[in-house]
Kinemage of the C-alpha trace (Angstrom):
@kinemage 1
@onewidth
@group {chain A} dominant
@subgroup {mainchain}
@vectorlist {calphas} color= white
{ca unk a 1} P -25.138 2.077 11.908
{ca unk a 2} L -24.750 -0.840 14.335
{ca unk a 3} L -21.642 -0.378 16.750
{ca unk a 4} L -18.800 -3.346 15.711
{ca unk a 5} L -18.616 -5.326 18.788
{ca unk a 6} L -16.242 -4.971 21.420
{ca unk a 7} L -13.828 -7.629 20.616
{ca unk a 8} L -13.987 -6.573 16.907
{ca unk a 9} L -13.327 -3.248 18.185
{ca unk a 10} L -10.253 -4.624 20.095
{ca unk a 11} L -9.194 -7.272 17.599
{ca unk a 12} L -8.389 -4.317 15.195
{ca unk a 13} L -6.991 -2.182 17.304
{ca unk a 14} L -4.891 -4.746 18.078
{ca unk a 15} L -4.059 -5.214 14.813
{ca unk a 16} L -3.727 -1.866 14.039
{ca unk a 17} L -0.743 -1.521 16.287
{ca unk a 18} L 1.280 -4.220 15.520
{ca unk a 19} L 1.022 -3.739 11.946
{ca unk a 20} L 2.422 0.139 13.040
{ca unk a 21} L 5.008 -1.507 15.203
{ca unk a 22} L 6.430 -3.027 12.049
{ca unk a 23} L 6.029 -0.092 9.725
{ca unk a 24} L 7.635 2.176 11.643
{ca unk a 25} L 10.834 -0.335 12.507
{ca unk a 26} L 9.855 -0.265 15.927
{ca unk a 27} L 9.664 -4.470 14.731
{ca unk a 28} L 12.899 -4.555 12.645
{ca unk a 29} L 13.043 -6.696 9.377
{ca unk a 30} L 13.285 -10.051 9.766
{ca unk a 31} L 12.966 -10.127 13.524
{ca unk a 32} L 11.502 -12.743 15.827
{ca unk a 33} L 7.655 -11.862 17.269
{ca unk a 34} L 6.660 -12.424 20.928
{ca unk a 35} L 3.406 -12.994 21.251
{ca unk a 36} L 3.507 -12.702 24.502
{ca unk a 37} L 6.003 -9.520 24.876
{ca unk a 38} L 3.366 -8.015 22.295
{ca unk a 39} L 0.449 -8.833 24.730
{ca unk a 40} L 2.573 -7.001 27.813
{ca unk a 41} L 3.312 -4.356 26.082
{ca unk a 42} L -0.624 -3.674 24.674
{ca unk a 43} L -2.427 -4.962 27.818
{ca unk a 44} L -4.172 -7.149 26.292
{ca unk a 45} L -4.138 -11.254 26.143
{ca unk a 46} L -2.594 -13.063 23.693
{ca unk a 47} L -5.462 -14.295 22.324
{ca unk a 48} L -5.854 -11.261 20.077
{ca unk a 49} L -2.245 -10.783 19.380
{ca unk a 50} L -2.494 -14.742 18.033
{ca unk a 51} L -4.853 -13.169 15.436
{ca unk a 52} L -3.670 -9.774 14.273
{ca unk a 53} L -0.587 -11.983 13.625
{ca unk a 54} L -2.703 -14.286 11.417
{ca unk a 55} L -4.044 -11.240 8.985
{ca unk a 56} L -0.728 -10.026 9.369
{ca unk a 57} L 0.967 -13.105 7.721
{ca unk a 58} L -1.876 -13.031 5.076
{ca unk a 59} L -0.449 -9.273 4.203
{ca unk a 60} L 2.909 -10.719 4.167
{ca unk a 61} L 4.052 -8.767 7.001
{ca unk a 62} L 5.363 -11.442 9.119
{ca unk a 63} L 5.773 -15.450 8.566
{ca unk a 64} L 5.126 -18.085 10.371
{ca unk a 65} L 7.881 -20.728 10.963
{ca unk a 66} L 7.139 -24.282 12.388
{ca unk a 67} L 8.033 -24.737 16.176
{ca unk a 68} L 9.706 -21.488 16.259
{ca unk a 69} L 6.751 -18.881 16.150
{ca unk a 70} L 6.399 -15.648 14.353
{ca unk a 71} L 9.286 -13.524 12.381
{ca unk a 72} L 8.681 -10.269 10.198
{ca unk a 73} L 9.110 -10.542 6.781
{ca unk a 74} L 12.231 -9.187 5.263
{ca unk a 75} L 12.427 -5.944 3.381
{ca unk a 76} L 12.036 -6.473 -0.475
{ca unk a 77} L 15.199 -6.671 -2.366
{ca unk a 78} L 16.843 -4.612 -4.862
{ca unk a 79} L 15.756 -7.517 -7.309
{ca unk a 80} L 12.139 -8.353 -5.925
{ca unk a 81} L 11.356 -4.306 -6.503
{ca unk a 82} L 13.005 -4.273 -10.063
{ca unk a 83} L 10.553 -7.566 -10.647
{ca unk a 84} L 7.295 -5.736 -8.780
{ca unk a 85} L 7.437 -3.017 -10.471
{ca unk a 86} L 8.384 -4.522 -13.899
{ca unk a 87} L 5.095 -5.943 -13.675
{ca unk a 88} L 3.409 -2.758 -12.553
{ca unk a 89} L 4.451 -1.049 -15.875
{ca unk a 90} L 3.624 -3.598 -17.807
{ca unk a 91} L -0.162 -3.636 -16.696
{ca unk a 92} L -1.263 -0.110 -14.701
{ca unk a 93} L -0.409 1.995 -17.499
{ca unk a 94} L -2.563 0.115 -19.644
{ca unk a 95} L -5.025 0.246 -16.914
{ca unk a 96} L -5.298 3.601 -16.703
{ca unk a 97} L -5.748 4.100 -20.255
{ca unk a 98} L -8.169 1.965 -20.475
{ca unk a 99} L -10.587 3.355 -17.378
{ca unk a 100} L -10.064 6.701 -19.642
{ca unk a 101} L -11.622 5.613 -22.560
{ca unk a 102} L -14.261 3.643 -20.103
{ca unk a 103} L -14.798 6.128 -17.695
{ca unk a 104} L -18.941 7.515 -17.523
{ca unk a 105} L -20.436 9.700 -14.583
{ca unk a 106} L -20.624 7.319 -11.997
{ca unk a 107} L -17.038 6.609 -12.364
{ca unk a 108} L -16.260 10.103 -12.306
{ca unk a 109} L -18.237 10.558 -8.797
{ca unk a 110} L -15.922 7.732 -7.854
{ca unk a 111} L -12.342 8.714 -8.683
{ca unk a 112} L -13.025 12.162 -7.373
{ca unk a 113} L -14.409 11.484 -4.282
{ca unk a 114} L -11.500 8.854 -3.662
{ca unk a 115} L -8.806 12.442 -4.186
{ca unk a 116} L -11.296 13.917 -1.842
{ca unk a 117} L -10.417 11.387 0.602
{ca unk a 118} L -6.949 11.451 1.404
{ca unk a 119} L -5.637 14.276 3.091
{ca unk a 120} L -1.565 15.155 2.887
{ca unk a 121} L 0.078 13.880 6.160
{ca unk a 122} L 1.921 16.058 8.258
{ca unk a 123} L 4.209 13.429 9.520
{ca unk a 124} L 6.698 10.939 8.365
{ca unk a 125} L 5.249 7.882 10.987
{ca unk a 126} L 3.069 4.975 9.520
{ca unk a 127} L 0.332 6.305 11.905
{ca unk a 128} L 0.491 9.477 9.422
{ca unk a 129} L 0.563 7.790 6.743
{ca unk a 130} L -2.156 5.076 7.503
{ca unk a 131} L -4.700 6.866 5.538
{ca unk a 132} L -1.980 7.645 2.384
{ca unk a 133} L -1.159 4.205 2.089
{ca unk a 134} L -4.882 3.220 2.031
{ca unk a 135} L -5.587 5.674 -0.569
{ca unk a 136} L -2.609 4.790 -2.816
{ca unk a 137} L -3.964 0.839 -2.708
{ca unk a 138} L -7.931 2.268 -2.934
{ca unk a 139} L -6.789 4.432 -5.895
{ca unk a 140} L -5.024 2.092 -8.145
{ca unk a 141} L -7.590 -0.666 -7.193
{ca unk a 142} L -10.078 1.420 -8.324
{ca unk a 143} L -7.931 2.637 -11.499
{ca unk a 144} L -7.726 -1.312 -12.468
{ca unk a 145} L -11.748 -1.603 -11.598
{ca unk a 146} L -12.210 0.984 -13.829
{ca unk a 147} L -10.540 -0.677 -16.616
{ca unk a 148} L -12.862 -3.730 -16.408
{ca unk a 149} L -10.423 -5.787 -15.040
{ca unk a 150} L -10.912 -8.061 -12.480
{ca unk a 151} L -7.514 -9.697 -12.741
{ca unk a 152} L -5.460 -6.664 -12.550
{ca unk a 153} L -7.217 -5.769 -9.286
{ca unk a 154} L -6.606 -8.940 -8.138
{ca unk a 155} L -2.968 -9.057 -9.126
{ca unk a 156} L -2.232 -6.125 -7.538
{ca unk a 157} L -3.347 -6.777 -4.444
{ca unk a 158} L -1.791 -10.084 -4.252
{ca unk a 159} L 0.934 -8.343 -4.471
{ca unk a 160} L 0.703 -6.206 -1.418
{ca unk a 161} L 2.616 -3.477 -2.887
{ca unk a 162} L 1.913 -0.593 -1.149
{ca unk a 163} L 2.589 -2.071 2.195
{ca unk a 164} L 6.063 -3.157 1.450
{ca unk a 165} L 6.704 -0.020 -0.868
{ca unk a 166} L 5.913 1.881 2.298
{ca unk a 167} L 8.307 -0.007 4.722
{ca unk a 168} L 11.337 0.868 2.402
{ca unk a 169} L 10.255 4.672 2.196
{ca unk a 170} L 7.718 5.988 4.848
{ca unk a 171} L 10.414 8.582 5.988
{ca unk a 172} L 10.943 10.467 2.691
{ca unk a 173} L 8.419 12.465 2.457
{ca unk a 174} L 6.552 10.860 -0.026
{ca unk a 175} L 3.065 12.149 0.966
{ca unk a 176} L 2.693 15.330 -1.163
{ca unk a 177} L 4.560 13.855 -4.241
{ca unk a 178} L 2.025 11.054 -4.559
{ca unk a 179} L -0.860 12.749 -3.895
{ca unk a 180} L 0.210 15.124 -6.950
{ca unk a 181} L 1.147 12.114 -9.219
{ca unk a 182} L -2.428 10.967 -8.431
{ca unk a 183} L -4.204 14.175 -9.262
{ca unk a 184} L -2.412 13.859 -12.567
{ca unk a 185} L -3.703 11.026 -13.304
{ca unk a 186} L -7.106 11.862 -11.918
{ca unk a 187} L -7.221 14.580 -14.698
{ca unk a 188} L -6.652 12.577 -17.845
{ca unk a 189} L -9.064 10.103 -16.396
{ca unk a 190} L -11.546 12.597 -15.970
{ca unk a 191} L -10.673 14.113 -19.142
{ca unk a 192} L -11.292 10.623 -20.968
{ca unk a 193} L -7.831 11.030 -22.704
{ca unk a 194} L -6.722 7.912 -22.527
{ca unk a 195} L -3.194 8.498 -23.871
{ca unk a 196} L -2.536 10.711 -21.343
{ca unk a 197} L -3.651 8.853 -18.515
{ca unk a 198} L -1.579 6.026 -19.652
{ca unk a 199} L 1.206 8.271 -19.525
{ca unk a 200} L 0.535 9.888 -16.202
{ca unk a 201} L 0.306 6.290 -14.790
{ca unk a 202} L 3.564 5.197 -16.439
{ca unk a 203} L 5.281 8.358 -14.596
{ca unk a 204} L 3.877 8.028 -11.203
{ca unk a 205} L 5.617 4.601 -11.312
{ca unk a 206} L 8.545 5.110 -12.742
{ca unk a 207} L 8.855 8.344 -10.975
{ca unk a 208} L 8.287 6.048 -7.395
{ca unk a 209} L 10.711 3.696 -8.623
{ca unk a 210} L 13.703 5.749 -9.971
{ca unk a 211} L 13.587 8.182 -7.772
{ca unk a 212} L 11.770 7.523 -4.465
{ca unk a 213} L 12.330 4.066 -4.190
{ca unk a 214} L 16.389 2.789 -6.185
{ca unk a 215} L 18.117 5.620 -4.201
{ca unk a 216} L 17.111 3.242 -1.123
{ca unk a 217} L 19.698 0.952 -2.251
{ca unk a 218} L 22.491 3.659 -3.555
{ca unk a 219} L 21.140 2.731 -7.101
{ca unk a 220} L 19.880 5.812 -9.089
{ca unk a 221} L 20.297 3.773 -12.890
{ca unk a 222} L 17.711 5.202 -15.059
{ca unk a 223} L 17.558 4.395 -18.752
């Protein structure tokens, strides 16, 4: 394989660093971005700061404000995660039961050697949990692929999701309970039981959302 060159190299590693500077809080919510206290503290010019901050803004991380620079973006709301993940249950359940009744060998290879990938973190830093929060967006990308849907994929990561689910939860320990919910669902999937990966979907979010992710806000309201 050909080596990326240098200022790829840096330009993500750059980027890498001030996306775990917000994460982790080390950036709080909402707070104004130096580019050029960023560019001290990395050692490196602002020229690639000026561009990690550009994908950054495309994530939704941080927001750009005319004449008065860079801010990060506030942590969702009680109401913006009741309306994300409205929509999530409305469409990933489905999702999954449809890559069920879809799924054929090559699939297969593919859902299983996504599990493969993702190993439990030991930590409860974004830098741990980089390669969770990867998997979790690879995994239900792939679930939505799966169902032959283009424009679930696409919705959901429009949405972001797992970046700003993170930021309200990275220090709960979230790691092994996902990682189980998604082995769950990996089963029915593999099974082709497409009633029961619809299920296991539906309670992986629900489970995320009424108990990982309300008690955030002091609300534990479950129907």
């Amino acid at each position: 394989m050909t080596p990326l060159p240098r200022r790829q190299v840096l330009a993500d590693d750059v980027y890498e660093a001030i996306k775990a500077l917000i994460m982790d809080n080390a950036i709080a919510p909402g707070a104004r971005v130096s580019i050029d206290g960023l560019a001290r503290q990395l050692g490196v010019s602002p020229t690639p700061v000026r561009e990690a901050l550009a994908r950054l803004e495309s994530a939704e991380l941080v927001v750009k404000e005319p004449l008065r620079g860079y801010r990060t973006t506030p942590l969702l709301t009680l109401p913006q995660l009741d309306d994300l993940y409205r929509f999530r249950l409305l469409i990933e359940p489905w999702a999954a039961g449809r890559a069920a009744e879809l799924i054929d060998p090559t699939a297969r290879e593919r859902v299983l050697a996504e599990m493969a990938s993702c190993d439990e973190p030991e930590s409860e830093t974004y830098d741990a949990y980089k390669a969770l929060t990867a998997h979790d967006a690879r995994f239900h990308a792939l679930v939505a692929e799966l169902a032959g849907s283009d424009q679930v994929r696409l919705a959901l990561e429009r949405t972001h999701c797992h970046l700003h689910v993170f930021r309200l939860y990275y220090d709960r320990g979230i790691g092994r309970q996902t990682v189980a919910e998604h082995r769950r669902i990996t089963e029915a999937l593999l099974a082709g039981d497409a009633d029961a990966a619809e299920r296991a979907m539906r309670d992986h979010l629900e489970t995320a959302y009424y108990e990982r992710l309300r008690p955030v806000y002091g609300d534990r309201a479950r129907p």
